[in-house]
C-alpha positions in Angstrom: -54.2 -109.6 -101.0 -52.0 -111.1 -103.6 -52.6 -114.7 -101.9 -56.5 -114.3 -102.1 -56.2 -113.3 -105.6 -54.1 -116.3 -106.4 -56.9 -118.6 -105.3 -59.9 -116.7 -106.9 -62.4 -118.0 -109.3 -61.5 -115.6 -112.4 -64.8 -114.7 -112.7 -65.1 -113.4 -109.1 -61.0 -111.8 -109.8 -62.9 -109.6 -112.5 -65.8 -109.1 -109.8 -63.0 -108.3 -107.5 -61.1 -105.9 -109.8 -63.8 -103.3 -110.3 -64.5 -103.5 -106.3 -60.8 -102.3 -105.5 -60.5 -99.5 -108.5 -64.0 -98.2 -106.4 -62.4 -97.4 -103.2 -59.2 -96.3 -105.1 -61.7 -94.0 -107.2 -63.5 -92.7 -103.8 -59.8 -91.9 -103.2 -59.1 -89.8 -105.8 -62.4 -88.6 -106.6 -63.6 -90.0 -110.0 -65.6 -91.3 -111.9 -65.8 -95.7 -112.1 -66.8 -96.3 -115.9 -67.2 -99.8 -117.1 -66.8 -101.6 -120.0 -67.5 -105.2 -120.5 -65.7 -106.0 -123.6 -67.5 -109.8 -123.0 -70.4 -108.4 -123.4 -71.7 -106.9 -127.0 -74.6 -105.4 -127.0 -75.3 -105.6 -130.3 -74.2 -105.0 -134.2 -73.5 -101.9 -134.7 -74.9 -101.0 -138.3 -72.7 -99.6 -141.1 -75.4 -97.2 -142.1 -76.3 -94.9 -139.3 -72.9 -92.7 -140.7 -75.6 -90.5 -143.7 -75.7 -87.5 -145.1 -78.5 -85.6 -147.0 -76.0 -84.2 -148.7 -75.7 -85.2 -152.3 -72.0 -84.2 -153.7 -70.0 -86.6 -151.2 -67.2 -83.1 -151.7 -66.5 -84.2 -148.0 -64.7 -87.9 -148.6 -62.3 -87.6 -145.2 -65.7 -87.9 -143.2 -66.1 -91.8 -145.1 -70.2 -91.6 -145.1 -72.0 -95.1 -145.1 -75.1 -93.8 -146.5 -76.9 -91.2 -148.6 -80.4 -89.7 -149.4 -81.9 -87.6 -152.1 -84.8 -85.9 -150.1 -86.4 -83.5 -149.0 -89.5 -81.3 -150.6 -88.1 -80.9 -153.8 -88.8 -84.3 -154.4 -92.4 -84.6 -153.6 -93.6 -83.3 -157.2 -89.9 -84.9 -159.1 -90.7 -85.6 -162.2 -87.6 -88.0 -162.9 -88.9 -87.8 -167.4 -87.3 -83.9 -167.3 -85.9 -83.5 -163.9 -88.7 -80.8 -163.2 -89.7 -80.0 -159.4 -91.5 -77.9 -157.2 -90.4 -76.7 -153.9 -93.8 -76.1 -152.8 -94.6 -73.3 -150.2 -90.4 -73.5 -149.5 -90.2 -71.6 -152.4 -93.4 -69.8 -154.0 -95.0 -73.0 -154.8 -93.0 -72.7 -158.6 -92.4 -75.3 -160.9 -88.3 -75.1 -161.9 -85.3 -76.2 -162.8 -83.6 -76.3 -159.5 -82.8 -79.4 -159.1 -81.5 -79.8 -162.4 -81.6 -77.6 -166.0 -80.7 -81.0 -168.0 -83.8 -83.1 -169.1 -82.2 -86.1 -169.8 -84.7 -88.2 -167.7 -83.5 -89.9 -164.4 -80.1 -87.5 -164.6 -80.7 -86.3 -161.2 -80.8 -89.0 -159.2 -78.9 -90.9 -162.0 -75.8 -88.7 -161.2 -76.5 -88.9 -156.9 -76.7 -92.6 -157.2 -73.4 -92.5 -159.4 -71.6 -90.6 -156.7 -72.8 -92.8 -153.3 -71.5 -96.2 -155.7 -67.9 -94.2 -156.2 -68.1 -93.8 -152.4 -69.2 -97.8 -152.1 -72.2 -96.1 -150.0 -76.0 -97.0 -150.1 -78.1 -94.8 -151.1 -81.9 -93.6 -150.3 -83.8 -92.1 -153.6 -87.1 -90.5 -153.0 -90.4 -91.9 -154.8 -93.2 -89.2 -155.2 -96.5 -90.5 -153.9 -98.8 -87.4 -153.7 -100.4 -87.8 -156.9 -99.2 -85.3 -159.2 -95.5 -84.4 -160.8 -94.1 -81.4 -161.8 -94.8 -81.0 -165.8 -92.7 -78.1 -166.7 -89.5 -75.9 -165.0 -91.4 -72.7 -166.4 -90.9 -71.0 -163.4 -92.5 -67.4 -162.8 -93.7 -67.9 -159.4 -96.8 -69.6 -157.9 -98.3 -72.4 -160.5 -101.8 -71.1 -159.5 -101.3 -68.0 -161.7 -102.1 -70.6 -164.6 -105.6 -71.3 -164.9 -106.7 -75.2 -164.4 -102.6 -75.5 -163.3 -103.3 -79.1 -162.0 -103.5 -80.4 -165.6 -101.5 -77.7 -167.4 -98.7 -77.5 -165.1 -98.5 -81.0 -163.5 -99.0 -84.8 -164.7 -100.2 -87.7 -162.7 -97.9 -89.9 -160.9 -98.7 -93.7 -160.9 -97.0 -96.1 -159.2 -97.3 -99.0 -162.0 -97.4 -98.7 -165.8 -98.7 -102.4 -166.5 -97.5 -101.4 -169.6 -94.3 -102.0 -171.7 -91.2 -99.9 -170.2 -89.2 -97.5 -172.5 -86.3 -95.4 -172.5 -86.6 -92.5 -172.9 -90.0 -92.4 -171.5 -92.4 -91.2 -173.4 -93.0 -87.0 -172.3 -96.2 -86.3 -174.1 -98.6 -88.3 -172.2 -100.1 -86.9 -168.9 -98.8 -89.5 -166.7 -95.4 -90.4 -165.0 -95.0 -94.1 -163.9 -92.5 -94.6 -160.5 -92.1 -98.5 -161.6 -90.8 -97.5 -165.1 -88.5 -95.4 -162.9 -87.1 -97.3 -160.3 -86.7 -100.3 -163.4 -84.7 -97.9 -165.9 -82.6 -96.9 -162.6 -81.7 -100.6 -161.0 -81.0 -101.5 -164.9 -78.0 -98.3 -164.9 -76.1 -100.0 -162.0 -76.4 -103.7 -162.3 -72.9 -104.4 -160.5 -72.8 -103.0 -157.1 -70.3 -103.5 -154.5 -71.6 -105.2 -151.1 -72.7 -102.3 -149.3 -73.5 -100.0 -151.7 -77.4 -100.5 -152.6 -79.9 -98.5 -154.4 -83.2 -98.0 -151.7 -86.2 -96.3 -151.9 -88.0 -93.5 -149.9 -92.2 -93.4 -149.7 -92.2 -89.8 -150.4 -90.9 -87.2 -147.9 -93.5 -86.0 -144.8 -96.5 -86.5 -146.2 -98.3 -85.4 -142.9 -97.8 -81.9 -144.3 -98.8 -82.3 -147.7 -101.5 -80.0 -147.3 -99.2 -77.2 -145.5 -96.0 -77.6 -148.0 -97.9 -79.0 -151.3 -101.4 -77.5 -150.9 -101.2 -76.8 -154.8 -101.0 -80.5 -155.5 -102.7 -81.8 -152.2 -104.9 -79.1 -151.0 -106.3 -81.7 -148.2 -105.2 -83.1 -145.1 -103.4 -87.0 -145.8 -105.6 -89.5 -144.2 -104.2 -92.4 -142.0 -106.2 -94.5 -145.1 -104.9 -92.7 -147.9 -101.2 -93.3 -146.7 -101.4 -96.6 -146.4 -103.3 -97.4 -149.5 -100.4 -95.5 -151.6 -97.8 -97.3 -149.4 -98.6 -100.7 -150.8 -99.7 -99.4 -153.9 -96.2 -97.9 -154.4 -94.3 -100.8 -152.6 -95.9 -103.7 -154.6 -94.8 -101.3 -157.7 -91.2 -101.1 -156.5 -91.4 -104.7 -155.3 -92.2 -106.0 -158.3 -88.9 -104.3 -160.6 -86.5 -104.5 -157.7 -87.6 -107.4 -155.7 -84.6 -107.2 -153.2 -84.5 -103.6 -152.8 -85.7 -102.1 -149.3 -88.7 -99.5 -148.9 -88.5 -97.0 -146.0 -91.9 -95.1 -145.0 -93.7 -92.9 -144.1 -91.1 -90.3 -143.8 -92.9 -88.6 -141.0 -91.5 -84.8 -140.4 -91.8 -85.5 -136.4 -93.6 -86.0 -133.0 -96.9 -84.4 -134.7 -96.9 -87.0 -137.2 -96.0 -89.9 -135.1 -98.7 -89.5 -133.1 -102.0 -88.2 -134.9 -100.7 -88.1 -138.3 -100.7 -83.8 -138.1 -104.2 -84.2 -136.8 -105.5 -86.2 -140.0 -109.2 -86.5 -140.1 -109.8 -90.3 -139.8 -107.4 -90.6 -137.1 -110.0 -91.2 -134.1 -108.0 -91.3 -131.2 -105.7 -93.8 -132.4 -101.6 -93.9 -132.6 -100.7 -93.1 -136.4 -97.2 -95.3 -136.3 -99.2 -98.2 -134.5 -101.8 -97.8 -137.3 -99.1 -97.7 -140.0 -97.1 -100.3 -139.1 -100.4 -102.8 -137.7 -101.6 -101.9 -141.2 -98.4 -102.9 -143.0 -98.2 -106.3 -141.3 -101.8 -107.0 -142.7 -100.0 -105.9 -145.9 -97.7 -108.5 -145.9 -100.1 -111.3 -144.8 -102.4 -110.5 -147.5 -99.5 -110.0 -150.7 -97.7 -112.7 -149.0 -94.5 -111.0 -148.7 -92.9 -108.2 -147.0 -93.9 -104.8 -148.7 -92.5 -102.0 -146.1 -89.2 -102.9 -144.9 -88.1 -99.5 -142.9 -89.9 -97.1 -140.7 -88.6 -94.0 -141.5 -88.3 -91.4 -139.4 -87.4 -87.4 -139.5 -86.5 -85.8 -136.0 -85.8 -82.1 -135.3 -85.9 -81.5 -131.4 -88.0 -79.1 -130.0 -86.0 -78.0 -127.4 -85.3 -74.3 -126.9 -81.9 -72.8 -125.5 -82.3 -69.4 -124.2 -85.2 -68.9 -126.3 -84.0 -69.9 -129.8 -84.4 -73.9 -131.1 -81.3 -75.4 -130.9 -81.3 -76.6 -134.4 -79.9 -73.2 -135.2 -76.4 -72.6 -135.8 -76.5 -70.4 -132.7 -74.6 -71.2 -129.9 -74.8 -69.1 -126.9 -74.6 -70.9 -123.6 -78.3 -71.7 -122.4 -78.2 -72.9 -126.0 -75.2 -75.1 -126.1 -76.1 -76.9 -122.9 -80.0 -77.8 -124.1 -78.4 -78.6 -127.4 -75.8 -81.2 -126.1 -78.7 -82.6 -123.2 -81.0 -83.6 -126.1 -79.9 -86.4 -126.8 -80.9 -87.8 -124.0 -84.3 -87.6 -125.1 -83.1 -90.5 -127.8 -82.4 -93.2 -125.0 -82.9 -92.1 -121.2 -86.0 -93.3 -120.0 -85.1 -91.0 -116.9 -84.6 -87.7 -118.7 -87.3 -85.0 -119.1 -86.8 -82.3 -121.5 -88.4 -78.9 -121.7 -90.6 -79.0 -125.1 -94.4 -79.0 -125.8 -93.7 -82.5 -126.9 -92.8 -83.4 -123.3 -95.6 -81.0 -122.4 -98.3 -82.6 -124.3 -97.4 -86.5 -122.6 -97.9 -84.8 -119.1 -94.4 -84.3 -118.9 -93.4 -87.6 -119.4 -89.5 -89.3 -121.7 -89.8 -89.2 -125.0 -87.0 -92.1 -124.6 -87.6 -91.9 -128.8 -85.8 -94.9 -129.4 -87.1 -97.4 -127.2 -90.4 -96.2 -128.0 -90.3 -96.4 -131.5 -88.9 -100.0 -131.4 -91.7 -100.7 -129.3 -94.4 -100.2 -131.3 -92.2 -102.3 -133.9 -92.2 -105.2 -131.4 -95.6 -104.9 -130.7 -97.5 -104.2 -134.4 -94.6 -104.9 -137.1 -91.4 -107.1 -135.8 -88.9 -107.3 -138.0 -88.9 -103.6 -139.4 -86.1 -101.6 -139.2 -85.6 -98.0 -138.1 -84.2 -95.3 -139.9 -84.1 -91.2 -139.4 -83.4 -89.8 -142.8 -83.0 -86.9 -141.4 -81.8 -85.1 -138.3 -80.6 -82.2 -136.8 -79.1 -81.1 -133.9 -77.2 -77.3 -134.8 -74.1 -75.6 -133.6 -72.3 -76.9 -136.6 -69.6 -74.4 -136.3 -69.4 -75.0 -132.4 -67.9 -77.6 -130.3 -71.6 -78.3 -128.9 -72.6 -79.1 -132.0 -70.3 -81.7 -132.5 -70.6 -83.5 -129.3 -74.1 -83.4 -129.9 -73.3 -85.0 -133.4 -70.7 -87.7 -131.2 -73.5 -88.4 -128.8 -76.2 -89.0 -132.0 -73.7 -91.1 -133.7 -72.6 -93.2 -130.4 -76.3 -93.3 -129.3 -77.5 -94.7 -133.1 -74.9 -97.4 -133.3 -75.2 -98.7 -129.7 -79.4 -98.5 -130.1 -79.7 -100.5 -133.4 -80.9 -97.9 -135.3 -80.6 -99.2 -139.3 -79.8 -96.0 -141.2 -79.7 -92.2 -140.1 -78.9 -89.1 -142.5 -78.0 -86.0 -141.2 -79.8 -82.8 -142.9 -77.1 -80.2 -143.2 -78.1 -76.9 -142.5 -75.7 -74.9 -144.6 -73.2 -72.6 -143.6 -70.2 -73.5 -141.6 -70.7 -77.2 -140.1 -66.9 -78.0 -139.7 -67.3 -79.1 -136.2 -70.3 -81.6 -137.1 -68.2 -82.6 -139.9 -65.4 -83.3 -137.3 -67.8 -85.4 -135.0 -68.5 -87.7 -137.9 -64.4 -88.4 -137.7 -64.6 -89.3 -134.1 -66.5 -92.8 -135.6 -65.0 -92.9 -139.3 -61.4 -91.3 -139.2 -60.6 -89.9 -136.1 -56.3 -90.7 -136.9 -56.9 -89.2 -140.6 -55.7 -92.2 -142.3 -59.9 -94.2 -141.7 -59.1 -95.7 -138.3 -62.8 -96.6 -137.3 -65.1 -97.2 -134.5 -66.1 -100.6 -134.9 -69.0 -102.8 -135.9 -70.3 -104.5 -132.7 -71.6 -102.1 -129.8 -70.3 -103.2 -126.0 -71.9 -102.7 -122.3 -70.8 -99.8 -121.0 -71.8 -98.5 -117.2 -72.1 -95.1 -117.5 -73.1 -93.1 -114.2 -73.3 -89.5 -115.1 -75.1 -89.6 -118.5 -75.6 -85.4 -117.4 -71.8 -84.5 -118.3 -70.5 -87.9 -120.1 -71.2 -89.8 -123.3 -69.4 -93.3 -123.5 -69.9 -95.9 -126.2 -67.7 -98.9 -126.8 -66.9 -101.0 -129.4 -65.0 -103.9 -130.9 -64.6 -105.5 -134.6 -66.1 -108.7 -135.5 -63.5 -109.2 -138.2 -60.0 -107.5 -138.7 -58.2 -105.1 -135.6 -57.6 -106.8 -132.2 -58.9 -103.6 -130.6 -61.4 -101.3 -128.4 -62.4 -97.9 -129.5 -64.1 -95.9 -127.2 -65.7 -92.2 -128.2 -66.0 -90.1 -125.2 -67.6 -87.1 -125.0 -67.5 -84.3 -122.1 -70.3 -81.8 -121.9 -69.4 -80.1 -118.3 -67.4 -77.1 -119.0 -65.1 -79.0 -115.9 -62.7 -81.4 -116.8 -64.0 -84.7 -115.8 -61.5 -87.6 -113.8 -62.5 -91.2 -114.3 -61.1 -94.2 -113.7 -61.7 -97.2 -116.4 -62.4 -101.0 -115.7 -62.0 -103.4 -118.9 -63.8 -106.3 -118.2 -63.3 -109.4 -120.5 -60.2 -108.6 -121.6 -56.5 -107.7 -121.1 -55.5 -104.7 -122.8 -53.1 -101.9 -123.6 -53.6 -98.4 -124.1 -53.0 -97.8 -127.8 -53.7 -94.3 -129.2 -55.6 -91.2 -127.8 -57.7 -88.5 -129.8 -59.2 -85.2 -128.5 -61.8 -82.4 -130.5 -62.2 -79.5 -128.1 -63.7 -75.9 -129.8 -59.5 -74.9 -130.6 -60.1 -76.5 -133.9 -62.7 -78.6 -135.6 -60.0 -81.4 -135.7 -58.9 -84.4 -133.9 -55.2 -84.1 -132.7 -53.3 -86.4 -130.9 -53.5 -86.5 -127.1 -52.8 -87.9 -123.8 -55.6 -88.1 -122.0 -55.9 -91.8 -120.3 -52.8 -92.9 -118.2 -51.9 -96.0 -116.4 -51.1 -96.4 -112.8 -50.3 -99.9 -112.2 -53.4 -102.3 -113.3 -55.8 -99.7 -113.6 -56.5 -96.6 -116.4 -56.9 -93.1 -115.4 -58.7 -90.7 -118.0 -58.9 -86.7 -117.3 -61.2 -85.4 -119.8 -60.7 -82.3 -121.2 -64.2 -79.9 -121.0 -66.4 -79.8 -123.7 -65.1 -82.1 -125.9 -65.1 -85.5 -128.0 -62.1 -87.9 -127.3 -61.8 -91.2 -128.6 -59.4 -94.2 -127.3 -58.1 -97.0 -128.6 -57.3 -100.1 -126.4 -54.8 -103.1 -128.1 
């Protein structure tokens, strides 16, 4: 054999290679996986690594990315930092968010916190209409009588006035452009990476569900568009180079039929959006919606609870960990109404969102600002979190930010490591995703990468969902290389510790992974 190789085209060596760790992988019963290191599949992008959180008290996790959401924000009055909760909390106007009235404090402060973390950042624009007037609290705002002029003032996207500071608190109206002006103006010198972006409002298909004291009706497929250029050509025109992300739909409901809006007739809400967006764009002459923006919850149900609980029984933790599968695998089928209502058909969510962008909008970017998969005090939970993170980068998804769910979440927390500090000291995953053959996508995650500036390295994040250990065998393709150092997170401890896990045996690499857990590999 050694002659034949000595007289081989090296690209049919590397074809021969793989062939001859096969039979020696029949032989000891693993797994072949894959890597073509000559082959990237793409940039990975820097800001799929978010949090909803807004205190950045976790800085060993080294988040990208940050948003200010949620449905506080919807009736934000940024003049005295007033909110309402809506039917999350007895539909009361308060001082939550913040007792301080110094206008634009609140997301003054958040914004202040992401640039100290040189992290972008996502600040939510109210677009329903009407603003929070007062934090007077004492329960539902419908107890006053004619509350939508007493208790709230009218949100506009542009002044087409003069802008001051402080704004001026004694007129009935708030104006988002004077806003989003005062707040580029507070951080003028911003270190690459680390912009200042703006969110449509937050799930506006259930305005009339979560607001119904501010929007009583059902949002129409027209209405949302009309306020998304309205807004955008507001925002656009203070912070020209600024991105807008929209609609901030809460999920499959939304995607579809807008939450069964009125006017929809049949028709696609996303294809509508974005369709309508393009025509936006042709008709202002420039770009106005930049982002599709996404929220995604899975509906999937682990002996009978939702596995975005914390729970994490066993029926649980294995529908937890399969689904996210429904992100990418065009072949995988999970047990929800959502699957249900498609005549049990893939959601495959993200080639079918980047679909419709192909087809109605190309050029938009895709974002979930906000996500959930559970068990964040469980070892699922973090190889779900691995998998979401792995499947993000390696898909092309532009920006994603967790939404914690309180409580104990050090094993999500951990996950986040396995991409931005799995040694402790911010060794990374890196920037530019690489072809991976993966053939049992059922136990195994397995997502590659390499840096397009900086460490001559491969970092691989492997995770094992089979309560089995797994045996694989791994080809390199493209590149000569040496096993550097090895990671593992199993449930012992929401930590990565050092490990041996992948062993050499002459030209070939040998990895026993441990069960249920998240392992990452680094290849000189």
């Amino acid at each position: 054999m050694s002659e034949i190789n000595k007289r081989v085209h090296p690209i049919m060596g590397f074809m021969l290679a793989p062939l001859l760790l096969t039979l020696a992988c029949r032989q000891r019963d693993e797994i072949l996986i894959k890597v073509n290191a000559g082959s990237p599949v793409g940039e990975i992008s820097p800001y799929v690594y978010g949090s909803n959180e807004s205190n950045w008290a976790k800085p060993e996790r080294h988040l990208t990315f940050g948003r200010q959401g949620g449905n506080r924000m919807t009736a934000y009055n940024w003049e005295n930092n007033a909110s309402n909760a809506g039917n999350d909390y007895k539909n009361q106007s308060d001082d939550y968010l913040m007792k301080e009235d110094t206008p634009g404090e609140f997301p003054r402060k958040a914004v202040a916190e992401a640039q100290a973390a040189n992290a972008a950042f996502l600040v939510t624009i109210p677009m329903a209409g009407y603003v929070s007037a007062d934090k007077f609290a004492g329960g539902d705002v419908n107890q006053t009588p004619d509350y939508i002029h007493k208790r709230f003032k009218v949100s506009v996207p542009k002044k087409n006035a003069p802008f001051v500071y402080p704004p001026d608190v004694h007129d009935d109206f708030v104006y988002q452009d004077e806003f989003v002006s005062w707040l580029e103006k507070k951080f003028p010198n911003r270190q690459p990476g680390a912009d200042i972006w703006y969110s449509l409002d937050n799930e506006p298909d259930l305005w009339s569900g979560t607001h119904s004291r501010i929007h009583p009706k059902p949002a129409t497929y027209e209405e949302i568009v009309d306020k998304t250029v309205a807004m955008c050509k507001a925002l656009k025109s203070v912070a020209p180079k600024t991105l807008t992300f929209g609609p901030a739909s809460y999920g499959w409901g939304g995607y579809v039929t807008f939450q069964g809006a009125p006017d929809g007739n049949g028709r696609d809400f996303l294809e509508f959006y974005l369709s309508s967006m393009k025509e936006a764009e042709r008709e202002n002459g420039k770009r106005l919606l930049d982002v599709l923006d996404l929220h995604w919850y899975p509906e999937v149900y682990g002996d009978s609870k939702r596995i975005t609980e914390q729970l994490s029984s066993p029926g649980i933790a294995h529908a937890r960990m399969q689904a996210t599968r429904s992100l990418w695998d065009p072949s995988f089928v999970e047990e929800s109404w959502i699957t249900k209502s498609m005549g049990n058909k893939p959601i495959d969510l993200l080639h079918r969102m980047k679909d419709k962008i192909a087809k109605n909008y190309p050029g938009t970017k895709l974002a979930f600002t906000e996500y959930q998969y559970g068990g964040g005090n469980d070892i699922s939970g973090a190889i779900a979190q691995a998998d979401t993170l792995g499947i993000f980068g390696r898909e092309g998804v532009f920006a994603a930010a967790l939404w914690p769910l309180g409580g104990d979440a050090s094993f999500v927390d951990a996950a986040f490591n396995a991409f931005r500090n799995y040694d402790g000291a911010g060794a990374q995953f890196g920037d530019q995703a690489i072809e991976v053959v993966n053939p049992d996508p059922t136990h195994l995650g397995i997502y590659a990468s390499k840096f397009s500036k900086g460490p001559d390295k491969i970092v691989l994040v492997i995770t094992n969902q089979s309560s089995q250990p797994k045996a694989c065998a791994l080809a390199i393709g493209g590149l000569k290389t040496t096993t550097e150092r090895q990671f593992t997170l199993t449930s012992a401890q929401p930590k990565f510790l050092p490990n041996t896990f992948a062993e050499r045996s002459g030209n070939s690499l040998h990895l026993t992974i441990a069960p249920m857990s998240v392992n990452v590999l680094e290849l000189k």
